[in-house]
C-alpha positions as CSV (number, residue, x, y, z in Angstrom):
1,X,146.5,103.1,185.4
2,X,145.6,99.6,187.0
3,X,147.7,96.7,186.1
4,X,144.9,95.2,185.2
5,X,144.7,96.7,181.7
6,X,145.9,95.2,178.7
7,X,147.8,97.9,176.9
8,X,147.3,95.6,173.7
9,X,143.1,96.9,173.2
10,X,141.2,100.0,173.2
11,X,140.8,101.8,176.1
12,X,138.4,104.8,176.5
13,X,140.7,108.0,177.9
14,X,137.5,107.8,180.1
15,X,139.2,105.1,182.0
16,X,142.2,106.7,182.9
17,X,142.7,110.1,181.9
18,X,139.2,111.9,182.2
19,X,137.1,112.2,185.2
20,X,137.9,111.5,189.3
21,X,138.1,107.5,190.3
22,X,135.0,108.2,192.5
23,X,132.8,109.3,189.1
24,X,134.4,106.0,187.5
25,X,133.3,104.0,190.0
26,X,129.8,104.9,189.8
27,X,129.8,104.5,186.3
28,X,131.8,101.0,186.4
29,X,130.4,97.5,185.5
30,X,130.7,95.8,189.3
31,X,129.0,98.9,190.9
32,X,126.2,98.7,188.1
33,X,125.8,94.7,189.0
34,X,125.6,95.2,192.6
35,X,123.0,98.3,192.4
36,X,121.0,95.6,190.1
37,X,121.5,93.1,193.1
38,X,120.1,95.7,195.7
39,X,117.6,96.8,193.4
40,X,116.3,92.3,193.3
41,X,116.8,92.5,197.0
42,X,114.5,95.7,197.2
43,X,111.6,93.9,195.8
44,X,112.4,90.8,197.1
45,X,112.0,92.7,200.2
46,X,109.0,93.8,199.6
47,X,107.5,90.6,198.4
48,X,108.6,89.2,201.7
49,X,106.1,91.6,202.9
50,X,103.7,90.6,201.1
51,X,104.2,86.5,202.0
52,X,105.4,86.1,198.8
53,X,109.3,85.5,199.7
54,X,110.6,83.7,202.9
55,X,112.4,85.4,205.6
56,X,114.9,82.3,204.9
57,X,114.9,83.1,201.3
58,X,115.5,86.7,202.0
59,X,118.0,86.0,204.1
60,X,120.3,84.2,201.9
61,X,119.6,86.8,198.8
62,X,121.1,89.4,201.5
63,X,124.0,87.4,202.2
64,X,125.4,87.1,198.9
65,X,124.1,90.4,197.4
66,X,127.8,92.0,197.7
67,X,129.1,88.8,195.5
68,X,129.6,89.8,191.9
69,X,130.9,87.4,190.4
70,X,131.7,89.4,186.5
71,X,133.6,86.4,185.1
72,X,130.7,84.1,185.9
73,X,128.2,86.3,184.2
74,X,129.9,87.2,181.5
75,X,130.5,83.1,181.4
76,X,126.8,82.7,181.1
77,X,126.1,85.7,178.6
78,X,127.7,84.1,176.0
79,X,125.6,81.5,176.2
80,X,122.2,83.7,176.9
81,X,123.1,86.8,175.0
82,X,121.2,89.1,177.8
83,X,123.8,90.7,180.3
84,X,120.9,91.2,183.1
85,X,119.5,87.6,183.3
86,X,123.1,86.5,183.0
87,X,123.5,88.4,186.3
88,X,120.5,87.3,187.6
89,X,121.7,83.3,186.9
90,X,125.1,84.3,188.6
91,X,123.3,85.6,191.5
92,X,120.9,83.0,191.7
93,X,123.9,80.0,191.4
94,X,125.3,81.9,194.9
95,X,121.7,81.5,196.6
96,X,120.4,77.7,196.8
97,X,117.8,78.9,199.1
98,X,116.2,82.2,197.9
99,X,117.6,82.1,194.4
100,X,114.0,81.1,193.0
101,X,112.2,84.6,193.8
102,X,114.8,86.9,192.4
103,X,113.3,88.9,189.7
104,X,109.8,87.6,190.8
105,X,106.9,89.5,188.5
106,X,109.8,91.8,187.2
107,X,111.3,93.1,183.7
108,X,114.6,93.6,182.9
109,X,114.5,97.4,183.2
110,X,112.5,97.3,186.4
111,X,116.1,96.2,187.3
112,X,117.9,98.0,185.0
113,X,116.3,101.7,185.1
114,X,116.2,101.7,188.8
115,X,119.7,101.7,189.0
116,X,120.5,103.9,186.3
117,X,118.1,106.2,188.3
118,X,120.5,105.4,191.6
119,X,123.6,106.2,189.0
120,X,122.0,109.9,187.7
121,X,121.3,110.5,191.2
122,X,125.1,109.8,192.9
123,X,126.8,111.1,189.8
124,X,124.7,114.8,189.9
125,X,125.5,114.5,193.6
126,X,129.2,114.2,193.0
127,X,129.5,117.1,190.2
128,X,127.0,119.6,192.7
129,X,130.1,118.9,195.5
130,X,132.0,120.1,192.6
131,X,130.1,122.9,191.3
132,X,130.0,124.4,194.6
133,X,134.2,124.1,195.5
134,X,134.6,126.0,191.7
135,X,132.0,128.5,192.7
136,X,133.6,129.2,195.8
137,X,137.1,129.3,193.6
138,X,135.4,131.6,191.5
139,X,134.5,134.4,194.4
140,X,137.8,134.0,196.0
141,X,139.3,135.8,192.8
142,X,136.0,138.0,192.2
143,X,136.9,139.8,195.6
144,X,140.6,139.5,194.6
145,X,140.1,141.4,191.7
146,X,137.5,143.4,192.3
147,X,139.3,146.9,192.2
148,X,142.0,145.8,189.1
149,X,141.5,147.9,186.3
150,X,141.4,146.4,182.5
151,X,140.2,147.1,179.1
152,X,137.0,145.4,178.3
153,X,136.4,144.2,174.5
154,X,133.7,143.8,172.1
155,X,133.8,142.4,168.9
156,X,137.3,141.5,170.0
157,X,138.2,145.1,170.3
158,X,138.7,147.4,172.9
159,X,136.2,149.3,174.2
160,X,135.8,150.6,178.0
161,X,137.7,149.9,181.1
162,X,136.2,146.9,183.2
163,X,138.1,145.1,186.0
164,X,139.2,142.0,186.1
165,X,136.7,140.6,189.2
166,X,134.0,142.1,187.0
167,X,134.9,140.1,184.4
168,X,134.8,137.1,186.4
169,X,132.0,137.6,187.9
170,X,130.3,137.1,184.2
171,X,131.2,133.5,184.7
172,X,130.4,132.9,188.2
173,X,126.9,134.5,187.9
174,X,126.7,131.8,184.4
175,X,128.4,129.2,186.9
176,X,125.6,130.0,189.6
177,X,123.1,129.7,187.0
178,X,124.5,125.7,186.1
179,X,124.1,125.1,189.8
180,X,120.6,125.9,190.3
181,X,120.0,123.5,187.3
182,X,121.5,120.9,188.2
183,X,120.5,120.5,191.5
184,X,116.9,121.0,190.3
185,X,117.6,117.7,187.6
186,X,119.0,116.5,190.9
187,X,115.5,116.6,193.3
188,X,113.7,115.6,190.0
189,X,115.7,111.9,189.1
190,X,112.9,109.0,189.2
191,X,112.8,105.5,189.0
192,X,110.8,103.4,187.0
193,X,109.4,101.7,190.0
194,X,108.3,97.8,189.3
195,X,105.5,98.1,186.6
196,X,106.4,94.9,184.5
197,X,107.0,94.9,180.5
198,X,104.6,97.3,179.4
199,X,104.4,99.7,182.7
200,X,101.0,98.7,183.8
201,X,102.2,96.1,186.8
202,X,100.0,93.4,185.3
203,X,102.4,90.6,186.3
204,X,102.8,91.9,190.0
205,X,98.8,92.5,190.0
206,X,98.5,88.8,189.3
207,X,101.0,88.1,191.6
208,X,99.8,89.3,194.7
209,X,96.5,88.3,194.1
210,X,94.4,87.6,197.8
211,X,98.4,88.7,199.1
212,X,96.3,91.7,200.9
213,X,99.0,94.1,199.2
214,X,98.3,95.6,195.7
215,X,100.8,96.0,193.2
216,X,101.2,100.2,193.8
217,X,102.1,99.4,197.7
218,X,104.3,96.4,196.8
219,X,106.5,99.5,194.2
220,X,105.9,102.3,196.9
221,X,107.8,99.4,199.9
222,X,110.5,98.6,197.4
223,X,111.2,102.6,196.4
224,X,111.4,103.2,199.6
225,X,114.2,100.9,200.3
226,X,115.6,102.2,197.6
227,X,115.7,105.9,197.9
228,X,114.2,106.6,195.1
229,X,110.5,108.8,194.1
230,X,108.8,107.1,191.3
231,X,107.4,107.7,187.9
232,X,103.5,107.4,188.4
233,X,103.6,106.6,184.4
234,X,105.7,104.9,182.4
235,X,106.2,102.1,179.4
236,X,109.0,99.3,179.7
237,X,111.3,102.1,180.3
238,X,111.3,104.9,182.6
239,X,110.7,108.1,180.2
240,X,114.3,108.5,178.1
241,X,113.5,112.7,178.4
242,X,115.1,112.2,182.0
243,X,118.5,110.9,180.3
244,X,118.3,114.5,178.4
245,X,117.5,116.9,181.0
246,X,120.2,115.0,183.2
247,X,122.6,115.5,180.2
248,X,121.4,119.0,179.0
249,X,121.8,120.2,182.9
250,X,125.4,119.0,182.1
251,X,126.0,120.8,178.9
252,X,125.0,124.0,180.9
253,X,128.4,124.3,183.0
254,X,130.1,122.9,180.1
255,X,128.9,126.0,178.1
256,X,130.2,128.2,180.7
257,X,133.7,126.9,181.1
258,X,134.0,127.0,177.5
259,X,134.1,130.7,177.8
260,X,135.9,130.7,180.5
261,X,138.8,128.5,179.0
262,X,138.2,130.6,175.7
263,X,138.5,133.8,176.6
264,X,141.7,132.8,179.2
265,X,143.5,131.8,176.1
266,X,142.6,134.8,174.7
267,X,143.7,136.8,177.2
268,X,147.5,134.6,177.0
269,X,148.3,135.2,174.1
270,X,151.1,137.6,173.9
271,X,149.5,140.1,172.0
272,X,147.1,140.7,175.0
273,X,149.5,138.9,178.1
274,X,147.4,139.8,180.6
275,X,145.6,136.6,181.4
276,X,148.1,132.9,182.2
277,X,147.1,129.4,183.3
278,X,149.1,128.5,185.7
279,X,152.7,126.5,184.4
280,X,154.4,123.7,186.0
281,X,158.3,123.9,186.5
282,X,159.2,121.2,184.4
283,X,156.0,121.8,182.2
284,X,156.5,121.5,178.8
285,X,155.0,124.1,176.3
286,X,155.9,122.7,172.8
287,X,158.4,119.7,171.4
288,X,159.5,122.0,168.9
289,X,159.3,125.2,170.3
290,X,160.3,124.9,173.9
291,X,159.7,128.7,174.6
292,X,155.8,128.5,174.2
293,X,153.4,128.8,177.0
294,X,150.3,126.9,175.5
295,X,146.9,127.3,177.4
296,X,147.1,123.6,177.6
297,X,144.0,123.6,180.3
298,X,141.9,125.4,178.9
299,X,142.4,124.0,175.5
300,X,141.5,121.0,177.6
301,X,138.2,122.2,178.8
302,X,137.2,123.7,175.2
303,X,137.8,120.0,173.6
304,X,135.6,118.4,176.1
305,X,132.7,121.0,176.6
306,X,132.6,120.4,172.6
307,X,132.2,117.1,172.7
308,X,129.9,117.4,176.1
309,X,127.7,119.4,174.5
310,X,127.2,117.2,171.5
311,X,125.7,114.3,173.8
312,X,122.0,115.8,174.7
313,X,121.6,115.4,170.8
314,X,121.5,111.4,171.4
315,X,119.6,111.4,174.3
316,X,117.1,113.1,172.3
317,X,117.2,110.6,169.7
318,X,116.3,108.0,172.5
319,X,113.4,109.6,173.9
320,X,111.6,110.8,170.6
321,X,112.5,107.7,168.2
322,X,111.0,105.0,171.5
323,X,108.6,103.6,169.5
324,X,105.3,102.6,171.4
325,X,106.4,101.0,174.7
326,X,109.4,101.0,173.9
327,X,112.5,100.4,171.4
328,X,116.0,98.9,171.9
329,X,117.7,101.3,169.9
330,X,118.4,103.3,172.6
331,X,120.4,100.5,174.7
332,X,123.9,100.8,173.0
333,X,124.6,104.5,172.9
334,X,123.1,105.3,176.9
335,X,126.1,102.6,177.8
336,X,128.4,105.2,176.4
337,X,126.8,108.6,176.3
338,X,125.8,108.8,180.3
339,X,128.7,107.3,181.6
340,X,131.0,109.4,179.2
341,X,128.6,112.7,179.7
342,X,129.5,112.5,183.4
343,X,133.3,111.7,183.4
344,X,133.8,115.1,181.0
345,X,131.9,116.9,183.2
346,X,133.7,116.0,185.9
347,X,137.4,116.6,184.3
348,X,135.5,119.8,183.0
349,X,135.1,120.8,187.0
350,X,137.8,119.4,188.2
351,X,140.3,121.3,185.1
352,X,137.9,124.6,185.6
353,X,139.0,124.8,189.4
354,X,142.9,124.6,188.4
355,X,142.7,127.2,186.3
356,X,141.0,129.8,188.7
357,X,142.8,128.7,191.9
358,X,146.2,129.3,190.1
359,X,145.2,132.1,187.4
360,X,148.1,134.5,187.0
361,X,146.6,137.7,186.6
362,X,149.8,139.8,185.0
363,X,148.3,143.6,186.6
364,X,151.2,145.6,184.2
365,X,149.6,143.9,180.9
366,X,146.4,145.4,182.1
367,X,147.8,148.4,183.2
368,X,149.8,149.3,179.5
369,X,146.8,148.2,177.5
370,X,144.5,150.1,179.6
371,X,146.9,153.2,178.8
372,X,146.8,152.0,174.7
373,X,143.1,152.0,174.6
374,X,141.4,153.7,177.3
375,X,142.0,157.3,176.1
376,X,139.4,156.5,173.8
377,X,136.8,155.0,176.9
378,X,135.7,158.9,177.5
379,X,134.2,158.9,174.1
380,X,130.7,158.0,175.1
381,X,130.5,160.2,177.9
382,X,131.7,163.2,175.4
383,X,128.9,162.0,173.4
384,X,126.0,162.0,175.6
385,X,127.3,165.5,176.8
386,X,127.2,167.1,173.2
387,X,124.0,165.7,172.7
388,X,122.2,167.2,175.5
């Protein structure tokens, strides 16, 4: 953990023990305040174009746009009560000659949405690297296994033989399933654009009045800097149904792992014995029961796909309850669910690809409750042939 913490307040197991330092780092507060700064430099950009900003001025805003200054901001937003414009004074203080434009004909979540757009993009594009190294995980073992014998159950009984890369192969072809998805969320993530309070780019219409540039080519320049495709229609907000399909794409995996995890520990238990997590050397199983083997990993993954799963639900909230053009009720929960949505997903990846690079397949287990139960396997066949 970073020295910088004080061990004396809250801090979200987000910050230290859930998720990669690259996920965090999207998701923390200095990346958010320079994506602002390149999302105002993006439109200044554009307005240059248009004769509304100096080259001079844009020039200056470009030199300082790396310079987040939190402590100064956060300063000034005690004062203002509006963490944006306190940025945008902080920014503006660092920029005596092109401070004046930033933000020209803009809302706040012209600012804000872009880069939350620019944050659901690099954060699906992080857990797709992902997705792809557990897939890969996944068919290493599927070929592994392929020919390994085991009882299959239903109902949590036994039923017919199966083999173990079979079984797998269940969550793989799930796990394949989750990709597909996400990267389709993935080549779907819009920005608002710059359409002003309401989303109908009054202000920037007035703005570049006799500029020889209308407000739809002044968004389309800026976009373009940015990376980003566009909503064509939107309020003050870009729509909040994007927030849930980028966190119901999410939930998907997190489904699938579940299962996984679930039926691994399953499997452990003694009873059973023929699936194991893998187990460290100096692991510890229990404090009072030092023998124990506990499924700590995949217990893992089931208590965060729980809670994963659980965070569409808000983001539905936000985009149905909107009122009009748009409500702030929304504002305090997306500072928590999309961050928090991601880093689970990535521990959730990250935990899933343990498990299958190091599962201990035990092929004796198999083998003795295969000979227990799979007497009884010909019984269907003996059926079908008494009925013909």
């Amino acid at each position: 953990m970073a020295e910088s913490f004080s061990y004396e307040t809250f801090l979200s197991p987000f910050t230290h023990r859930y998720g990669s330092e690259a996920m965090r780092r999207v998701w923390s507060e200095a990346h958010k305040r320079r994506l602002w700064r390149r999302v105002w430099l993006a439109l200044a950009e554009a307005e240059c174009d248009a004769g509304l900003v100096s080259t001079d001025q844009l020039a200056d805003l470009r030199a300082h746009a790396d310079d987040v200054n939190i402590e100064r901001a956060l300063e000034i937003e005690v004062e203002i009560k509006h963490d944006l414009m306190a940025e945008l004074r902080a920014f503006a203080e660092q920029c005596p000659v092109g401070g004046g434009v930033l933000h020209l004909g803009a809302t706040s979540m012209d600012i804000e949405d872009n880069a939350d757009a620019l944050r659901l993009r690099d954060s699906l594009d992080l857990l797709n690297s992902k997705l792809q190294s557990l897939l890969r995980s996944f068919a290493t073992q599927i070929e592994k296994y392929a020919d390994t014998p085991t009882i299959a159950f239903t109902h949590l009984q036994p039923a017919e033989p199966t083999t173990v890369g079979y079984r797998l192969a269940q969550y793989g072809q799930d796990l394949l399933t989750d990709f597909e998805e996400v990267t389709r969320v993935r080549r779907k993530i819009r920005g608002k654009g710059f359409k002003g309070a309401v989303g109908t780019s009054a202000s920037f219409t007035a703005l570049l009045a006799g500029a020889g540039m209308s407000a739809a080519e002044l968004e389309a320049r800026a976009m373009t800097i940015l990376g980003l495709d566009v909503y064509r229609v939107t309020t003050q907000t870009y729509p909040r149904k994007q927030d849930w399909l980028a966190l119901n794409a999410l939930a998907g995996p997190a489904g699938t792992l579940y299962k996984f995890a679930f039926d691994l520990r399953f499997l452990q238990s003694p009873p059973i014995g023929e699936w194991a997590e893998p187990f460290g050397a100096k692991q510890v199983g229990s404090s009072a029961m030092p023998f124990k083997r506990n499924p700590i990993d995949a217990e893992k993954i089931d208590s965060l796909a729980r809670y994963l799963a659980a965070l569409p639900r808000a983001a539905w909230d936000n985009a149905a309850h909107s009122l009009l053009e748009r409500t702030l009720d929304d504002s305090a929960n997306r500072r928590i669910i999309l961050p928090e949505a991601f880093l689970a997903a990535d521990e959730l990846l990250m935990t899933a690809r343990k498990l299958i690079e190091g599962l201990v397949v035990d092929e004796s287990a198999a083998a003795r409750n295969l000979a227990a139960y799979g007497v009884f396997a010909g019984t269907e066949q003996l059926l079908m042939e008494l009925g013909r």
